[in-house]
C-alpha positions in Angstrom: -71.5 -32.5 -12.5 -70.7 -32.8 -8.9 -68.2 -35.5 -8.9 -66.5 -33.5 -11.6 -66.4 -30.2 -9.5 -65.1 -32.6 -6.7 -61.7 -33.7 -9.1 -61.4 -30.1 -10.2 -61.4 -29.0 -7.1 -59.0 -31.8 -5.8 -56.5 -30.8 -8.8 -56.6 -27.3 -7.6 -56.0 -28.1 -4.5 -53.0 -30.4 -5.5 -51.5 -28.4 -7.8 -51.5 -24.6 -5.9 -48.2 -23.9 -3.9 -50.0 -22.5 -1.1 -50.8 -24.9 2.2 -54.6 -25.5 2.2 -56.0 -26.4 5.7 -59.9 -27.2 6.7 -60.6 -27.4 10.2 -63.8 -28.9 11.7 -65.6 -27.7 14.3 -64.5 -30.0 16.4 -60.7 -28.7 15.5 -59.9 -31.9 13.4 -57.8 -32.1 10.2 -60.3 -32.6 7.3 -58.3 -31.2 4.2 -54.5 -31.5 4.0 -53.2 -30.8 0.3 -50.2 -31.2 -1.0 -48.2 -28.3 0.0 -49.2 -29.4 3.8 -47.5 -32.8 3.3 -44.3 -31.4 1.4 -43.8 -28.6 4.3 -44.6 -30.7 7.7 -43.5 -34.5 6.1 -46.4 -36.3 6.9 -49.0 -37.9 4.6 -52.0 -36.7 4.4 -53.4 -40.3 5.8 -51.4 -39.0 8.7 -52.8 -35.8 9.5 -56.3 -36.2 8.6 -58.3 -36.3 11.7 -55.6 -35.5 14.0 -56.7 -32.0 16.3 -54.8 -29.5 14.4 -53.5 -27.6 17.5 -51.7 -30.4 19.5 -50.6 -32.2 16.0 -49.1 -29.0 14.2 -49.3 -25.9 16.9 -46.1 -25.9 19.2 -46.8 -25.7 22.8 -45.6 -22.1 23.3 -48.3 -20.9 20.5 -51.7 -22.7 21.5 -52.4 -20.1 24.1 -52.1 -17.4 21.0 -53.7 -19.4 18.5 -56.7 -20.3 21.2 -56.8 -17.0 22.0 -57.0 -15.5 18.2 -60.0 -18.0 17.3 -62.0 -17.7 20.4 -64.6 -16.5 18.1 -64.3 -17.8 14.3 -66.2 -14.7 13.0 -64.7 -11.5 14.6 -62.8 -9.2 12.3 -59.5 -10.3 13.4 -59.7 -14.2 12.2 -59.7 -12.7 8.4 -56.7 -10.7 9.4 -53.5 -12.1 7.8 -51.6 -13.6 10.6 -48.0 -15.6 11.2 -47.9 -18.7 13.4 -45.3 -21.5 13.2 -46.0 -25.4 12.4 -44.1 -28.2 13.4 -42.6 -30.7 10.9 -42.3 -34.3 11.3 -38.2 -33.6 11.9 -39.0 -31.2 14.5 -38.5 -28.3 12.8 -40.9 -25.2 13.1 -41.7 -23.2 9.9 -43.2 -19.7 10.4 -46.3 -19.6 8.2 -48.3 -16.7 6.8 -52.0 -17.4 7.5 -55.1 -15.9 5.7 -58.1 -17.9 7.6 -61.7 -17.7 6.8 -64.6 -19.4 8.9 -68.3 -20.8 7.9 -70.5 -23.1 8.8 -72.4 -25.6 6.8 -76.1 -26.7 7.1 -75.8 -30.4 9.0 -73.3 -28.4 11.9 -74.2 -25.7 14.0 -70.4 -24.7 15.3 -67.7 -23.4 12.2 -65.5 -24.9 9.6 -62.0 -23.5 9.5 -60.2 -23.1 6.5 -56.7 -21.9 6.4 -54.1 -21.1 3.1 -50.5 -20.2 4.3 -47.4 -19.4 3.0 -44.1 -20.6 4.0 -42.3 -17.1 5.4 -39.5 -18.5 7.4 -36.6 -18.0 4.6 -38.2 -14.7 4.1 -38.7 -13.3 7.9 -34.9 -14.8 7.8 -33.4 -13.2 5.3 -35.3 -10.1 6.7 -33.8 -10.2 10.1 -30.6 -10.4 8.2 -31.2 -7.4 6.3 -32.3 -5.7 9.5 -29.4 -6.8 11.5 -26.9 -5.6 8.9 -28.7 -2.4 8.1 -28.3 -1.9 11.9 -24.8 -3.1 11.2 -23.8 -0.3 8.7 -25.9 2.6 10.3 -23.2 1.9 13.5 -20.7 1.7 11.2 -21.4 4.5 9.1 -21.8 6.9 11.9 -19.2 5.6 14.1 -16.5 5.7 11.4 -13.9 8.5 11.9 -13.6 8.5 7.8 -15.6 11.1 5.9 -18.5 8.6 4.4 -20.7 10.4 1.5 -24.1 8.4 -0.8 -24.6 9.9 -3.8 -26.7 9.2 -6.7 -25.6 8.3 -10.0 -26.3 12.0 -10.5 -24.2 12.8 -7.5 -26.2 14.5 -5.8 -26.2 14.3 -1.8 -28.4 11.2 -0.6 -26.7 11.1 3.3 -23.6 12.0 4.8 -22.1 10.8 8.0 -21.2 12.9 11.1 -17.5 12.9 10.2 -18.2 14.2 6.8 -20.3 17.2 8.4 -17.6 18.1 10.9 -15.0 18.2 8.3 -17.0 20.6 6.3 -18.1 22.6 8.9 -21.7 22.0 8.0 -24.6 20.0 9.6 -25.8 16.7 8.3 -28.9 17.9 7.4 -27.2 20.9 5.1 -26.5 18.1 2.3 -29.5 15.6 1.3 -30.5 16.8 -2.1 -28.2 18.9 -3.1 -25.1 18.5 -5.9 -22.0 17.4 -4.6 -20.2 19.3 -7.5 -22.4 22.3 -7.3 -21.8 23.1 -3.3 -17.8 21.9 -3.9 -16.8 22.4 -7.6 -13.6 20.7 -8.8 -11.8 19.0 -11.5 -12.6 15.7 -9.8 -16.3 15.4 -11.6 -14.5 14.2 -14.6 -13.6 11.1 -12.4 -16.8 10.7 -11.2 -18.5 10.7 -14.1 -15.7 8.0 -15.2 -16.6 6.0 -12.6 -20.6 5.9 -13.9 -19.4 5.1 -17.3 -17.0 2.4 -16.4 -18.6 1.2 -13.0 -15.4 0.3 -12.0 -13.8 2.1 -8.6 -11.6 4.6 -8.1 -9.0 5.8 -5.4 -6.9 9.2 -5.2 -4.3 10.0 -3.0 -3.4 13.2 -1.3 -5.6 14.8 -3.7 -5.6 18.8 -2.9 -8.8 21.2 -2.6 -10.1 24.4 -1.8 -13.4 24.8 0.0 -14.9 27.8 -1.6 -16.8 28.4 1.9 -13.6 28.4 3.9 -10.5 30.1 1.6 -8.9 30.7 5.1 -8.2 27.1 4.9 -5.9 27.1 2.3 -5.7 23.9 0.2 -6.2 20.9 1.7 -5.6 17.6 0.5 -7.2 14.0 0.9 -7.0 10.5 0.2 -10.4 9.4 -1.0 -11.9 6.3 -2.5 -14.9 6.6 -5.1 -16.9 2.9 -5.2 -19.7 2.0 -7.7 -23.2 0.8 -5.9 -24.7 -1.6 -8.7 -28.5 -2.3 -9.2 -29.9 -5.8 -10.2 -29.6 -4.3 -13.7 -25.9 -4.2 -13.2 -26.3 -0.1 -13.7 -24.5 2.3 -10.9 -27.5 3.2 -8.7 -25.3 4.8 -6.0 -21.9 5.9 -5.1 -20.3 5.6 -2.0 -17.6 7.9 -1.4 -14.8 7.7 1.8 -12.4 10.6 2.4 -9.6 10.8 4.8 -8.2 14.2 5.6 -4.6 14.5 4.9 -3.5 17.6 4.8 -1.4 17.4 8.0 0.2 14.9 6.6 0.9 16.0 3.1 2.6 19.1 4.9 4.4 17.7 6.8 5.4 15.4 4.1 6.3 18.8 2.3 8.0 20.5 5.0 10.1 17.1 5.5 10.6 17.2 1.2 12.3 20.9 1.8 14.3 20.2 5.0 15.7 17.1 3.1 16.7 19.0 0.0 18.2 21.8 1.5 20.0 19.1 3.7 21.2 17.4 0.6 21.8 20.7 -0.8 24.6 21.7 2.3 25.6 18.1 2.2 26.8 18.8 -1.8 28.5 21.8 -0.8 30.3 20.3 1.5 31.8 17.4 -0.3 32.3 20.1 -3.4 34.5 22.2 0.1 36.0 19.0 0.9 37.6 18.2 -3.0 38.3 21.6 -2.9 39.8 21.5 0.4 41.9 18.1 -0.5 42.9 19.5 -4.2 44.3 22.5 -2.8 46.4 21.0 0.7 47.6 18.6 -1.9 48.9 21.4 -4.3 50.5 23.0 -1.4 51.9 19.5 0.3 53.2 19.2 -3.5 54.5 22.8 -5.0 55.8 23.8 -0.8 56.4 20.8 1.0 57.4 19.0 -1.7 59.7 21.2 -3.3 61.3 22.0 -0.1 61.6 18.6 0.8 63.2 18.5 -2.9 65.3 21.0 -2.1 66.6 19.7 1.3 67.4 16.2 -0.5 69.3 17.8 -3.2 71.1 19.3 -0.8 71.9 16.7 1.2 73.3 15.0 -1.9 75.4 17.9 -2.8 77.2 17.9 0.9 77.9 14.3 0.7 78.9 14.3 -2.7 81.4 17.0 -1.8 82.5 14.8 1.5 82.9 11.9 -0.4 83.6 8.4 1.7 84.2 11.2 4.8 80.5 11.7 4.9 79.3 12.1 8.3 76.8 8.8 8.1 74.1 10.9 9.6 74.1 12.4 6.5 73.1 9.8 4.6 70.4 8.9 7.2 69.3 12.3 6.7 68.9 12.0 2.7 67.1 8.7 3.1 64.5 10.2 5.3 64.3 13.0 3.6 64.1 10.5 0.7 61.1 9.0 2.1 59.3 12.3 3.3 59.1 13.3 -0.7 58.0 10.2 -1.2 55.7 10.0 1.1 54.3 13.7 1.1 53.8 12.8 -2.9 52.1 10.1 -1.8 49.3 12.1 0.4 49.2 14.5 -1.8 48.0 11.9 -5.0 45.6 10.8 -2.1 44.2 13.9 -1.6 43.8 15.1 -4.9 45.9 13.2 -7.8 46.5 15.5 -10.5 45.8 13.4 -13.5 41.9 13.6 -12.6 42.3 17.4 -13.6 44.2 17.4 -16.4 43.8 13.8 -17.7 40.3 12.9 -17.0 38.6 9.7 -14.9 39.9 6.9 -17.3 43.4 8.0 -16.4 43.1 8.5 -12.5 41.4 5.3 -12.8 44.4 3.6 -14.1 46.9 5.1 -11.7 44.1 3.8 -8.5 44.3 0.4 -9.8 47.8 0.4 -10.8 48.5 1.8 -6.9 46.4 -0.9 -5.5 48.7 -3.1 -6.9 51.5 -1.9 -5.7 50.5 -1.0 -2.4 47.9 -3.7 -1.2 48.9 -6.6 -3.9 45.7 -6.0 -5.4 44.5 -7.0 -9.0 41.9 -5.1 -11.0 40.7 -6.9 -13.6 39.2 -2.9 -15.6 36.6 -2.6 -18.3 35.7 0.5 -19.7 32.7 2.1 -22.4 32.0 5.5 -23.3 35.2 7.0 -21.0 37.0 8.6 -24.0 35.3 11.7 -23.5 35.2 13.8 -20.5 32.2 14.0 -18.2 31.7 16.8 -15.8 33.7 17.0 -13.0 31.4 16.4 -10.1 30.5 13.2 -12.0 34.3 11.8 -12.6 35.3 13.0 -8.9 32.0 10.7 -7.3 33.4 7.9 -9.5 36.9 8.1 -8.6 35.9 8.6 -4.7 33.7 5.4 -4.8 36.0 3.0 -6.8 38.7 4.1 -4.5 37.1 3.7 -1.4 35.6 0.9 -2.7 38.7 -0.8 -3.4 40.3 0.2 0.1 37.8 -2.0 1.8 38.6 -4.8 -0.5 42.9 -4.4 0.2 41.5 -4.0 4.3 38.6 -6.7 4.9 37.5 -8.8 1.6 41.0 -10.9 1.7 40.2 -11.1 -2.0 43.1 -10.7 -4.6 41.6 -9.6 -7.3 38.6 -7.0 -7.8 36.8 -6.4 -11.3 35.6 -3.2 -11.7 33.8 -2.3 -15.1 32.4 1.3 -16.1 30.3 1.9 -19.0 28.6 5.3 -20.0 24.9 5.3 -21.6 23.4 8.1 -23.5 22.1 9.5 -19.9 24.2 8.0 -17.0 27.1 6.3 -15.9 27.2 2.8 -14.6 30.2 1.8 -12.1 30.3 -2.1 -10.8 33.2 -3.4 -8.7 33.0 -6.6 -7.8 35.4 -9.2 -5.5 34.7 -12.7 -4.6 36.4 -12.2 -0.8 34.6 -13.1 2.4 31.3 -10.5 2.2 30.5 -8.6 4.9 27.2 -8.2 7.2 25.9 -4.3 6.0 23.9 -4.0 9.7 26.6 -5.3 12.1 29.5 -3.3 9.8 27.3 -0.1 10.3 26.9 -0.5 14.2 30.5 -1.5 14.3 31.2 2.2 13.3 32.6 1.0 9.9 29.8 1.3 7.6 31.3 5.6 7.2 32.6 4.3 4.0 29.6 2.4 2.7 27.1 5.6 4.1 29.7 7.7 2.0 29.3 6.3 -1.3 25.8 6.2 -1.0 25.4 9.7 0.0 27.5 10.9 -2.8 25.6 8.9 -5.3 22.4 10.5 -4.0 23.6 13.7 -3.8 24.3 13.6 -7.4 20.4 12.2 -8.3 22.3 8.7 -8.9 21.7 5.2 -6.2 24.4 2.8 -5.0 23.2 -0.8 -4.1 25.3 -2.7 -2.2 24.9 -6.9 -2.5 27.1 -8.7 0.1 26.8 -11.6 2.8 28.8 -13.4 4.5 31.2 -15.7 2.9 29.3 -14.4 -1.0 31.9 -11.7 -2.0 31.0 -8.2 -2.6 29.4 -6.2 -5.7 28.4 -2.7 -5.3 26.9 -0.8 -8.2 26.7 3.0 -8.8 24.4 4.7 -11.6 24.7 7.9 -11.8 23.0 10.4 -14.3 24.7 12.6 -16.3 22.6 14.0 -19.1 22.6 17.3 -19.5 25.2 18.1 -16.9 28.0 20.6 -18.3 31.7 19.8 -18.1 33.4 21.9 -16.4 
């Protein structure tokens, strides 16, 4: 019966995850299990009757372990305790000790026996719990952002000192109380998304009230909402981060206003400019003009009547007066031509290219869709202004002699394209040259209209600038 108690008791010993230690009196390994060889490295052969305290105990801790079982049977022995072991590798593992002492009948000084538990990954990862803990409390209460825990319930759990001073409140007016209840708004609906679908959420100049403070006004914020997931994989918390932008968003709004009442004097002005040009080119046409006309005719008349007795300064006369019509017809169809009024844009069009070749030995290779009808004017006036100024920088710079220029008009816009294969241009260095006016100018009348104009260009790659502009819904005029 004994022997069998002894291999029981073995087994036990060899099969429990816990280190098993028995110390004799004279502080001599007597009992080294399993667990003991797997944790320090050596054999049991190795360990048994080596003196525990200079074999295991590292030099630093045999004054404390001396010290702690000075007398075997005070209260403090039973006491669970930590001390570290050194391994065979030279490693020390902090171990958690429960020791017990006794004596037996052939020895008059204690037995020892000790069962410990590895702690050193646990103390570890505890320290780096601790340290990271310490870690966010700095962070969370150094952080100029608004940071806010809630429960899945969202109700207050802790609020940070940037979230209290926002609110006007102090940090110890939130803890268990209802977000939604102390600051109602149509956000819960996202919160409550955010529970169901665990998945994050971010707002962005989001406005609100504070019911507490209506001299405020509305306010606005950019806020992130972030899921905190137990080992279930359920939300357990929520961790919300607000930043106050409401300086911002007016500003933002005060800039929105300024810019459209700028883009609003910039339209009337180019609608005073056509009107300016359309009506000095009436009068350079029905007063100049005509009495240029008139002068010429006469001119002929008087040498007509002198015959080959004309005074030749006459005829130097008629041939600049010859030229001033022409030319004064000329400024005139610059200014305003006449065909856009009564004709429409496919027909002023026409005429531009037809002048380009004339003028600058130009080719325009045109394609049209859509320009039977008429569009309102403001629309077929930004489309003749960009195609000709367009197509002035291609006579001037692109050394190019042919341009394509296609328009087509969709159900709610107008697409213009003119395209040359010349020598490109660098956008940057033709604006600080002073000649990107013409290039700023087609843009701006684009814009001004709702409608964009890209410009694609480099040098040596040709030019192709493209102009969509809507039109839906406009009224002719």
């Amino acid at each position: 019966m004994q022997q069998t108690t002894k291999r029981l008791l073995e087994a036990l010993l060899a099969l429990v995850p816990d280190l098993v230690v028995l110390v004799d009196p004279a502080g001599r390994i007597t009992l080294f299990n399993n667990a003991c060889e797997a944790l320090t490295g050596y054999r049991r052969e190795e360990a048994l009757g080596r003196n525990l305290m200079e074999f295991l105990v590292p030099p630093e801790w045999m004054g404390i372990v001396q010290q702690r079982f000075s007398d075997p049977f005070a209260p403090e022995v039973g006491v669970p305790h930590e001390n570290p072991w050194r391994t065979k590798s030279g490693e020390q593992r902090l171990i958690r000790w429960r020791c017990t002492a006794f004596k037996t009948a052939d020895s008059e000084r204690p037995y020892i026996l000790g069962i410990g538990t590895d702690v050193t990954e646990q103390r570890r990862i505890e320290e780096m719990t601790r340290a990271q803990s310490r870690l966010l409390e700095r962070f969370f209460e150094s952080t100029l952002t608004c940071a806010v825990l809630l429960d899945r319930d969202f109700n207050f759990i802790r609020v940070n000192q940037a979230y209290a001073r926002a609110c006007q409140r102090d940090v110890s007016d939130f803890p268990g109380r209802n977000h939604f209840d102390l600051y109602p708004s149509d956000a819960r609906t996202i919160f409550e998304e955010v529970v169901r679908s665990k998945r994050p959420r971010v707002a962005e100049s989001r406005p609100f009230r504070f019911p507490d403070h209506p001299e405020w006004g509305v306010t606005y914020w950019d806020w992130t909402l972030v899921p905190v997931l137990d080992d279930r994989g359920e939300v357990e918390l929520l961790l919300f981060c607000l930043n106050d932008v409401t300086e911002r968003e007016r500003a933002g709004q005060e800039l929105r206003e300024a810019m459209n009442q700028l883009r609003g004097l910039s339209r009337q002005l180019v609608d005073i400019q056509e009107q300016e040009r359309r009506r000095i080119a009436r009068e350079l046409h029905d007063e100049i003009g005509q009495s240029l006309t008139v002068l010429k005719l006469a001119l002929e008349n008087r040498i007509g009547e002198q015959g080959s007795l004309a005074d030749p300064r006459l005829k130097d006369a008629l041939a600049t007066a010859s030229d001033l019509v022409q030319g004064v017809r000329r400024i005139a169809f610059d200014l305003w031509p006449p065909m856009l009024d009564d004709l429409g844009l496919l027909s002023a069009l026409v005429w531009l290219f037809e002048r380009c070749r004339a003028q600058g030995d130009l080719y325009v290779d045109f394609r049209h869709s859509g320009l039977q009808a008429r569009l309102p004017q403001d629309i077929e006036t930004a489309v003749f202004r960009i195609s000709q100024e367009a197509l002035t920088n291609v006579i001037r710079h692109a050394g190019a002699p042919q341009a394509e220029v296609a328009v087509w008009v969709l159900n709610d816009s107008i697409v213009l394209r003119i395209e040359d294969k010349g020598c490109g241009f660098d956008p940057a260095a033709a604006r600080q040259s002073g000649r990107g006016a013409g290039l700023l100018g087609m843009q701006e009348r684009a814009a001004l209209l709702g409608g964009m104009l890209t410009i694609d260009t480099g040098t040596g790659t040709g030019t192709t600038i493209t102009a969509e502009l809507p039109h839906r819904g406009r009224q002719t005029t």
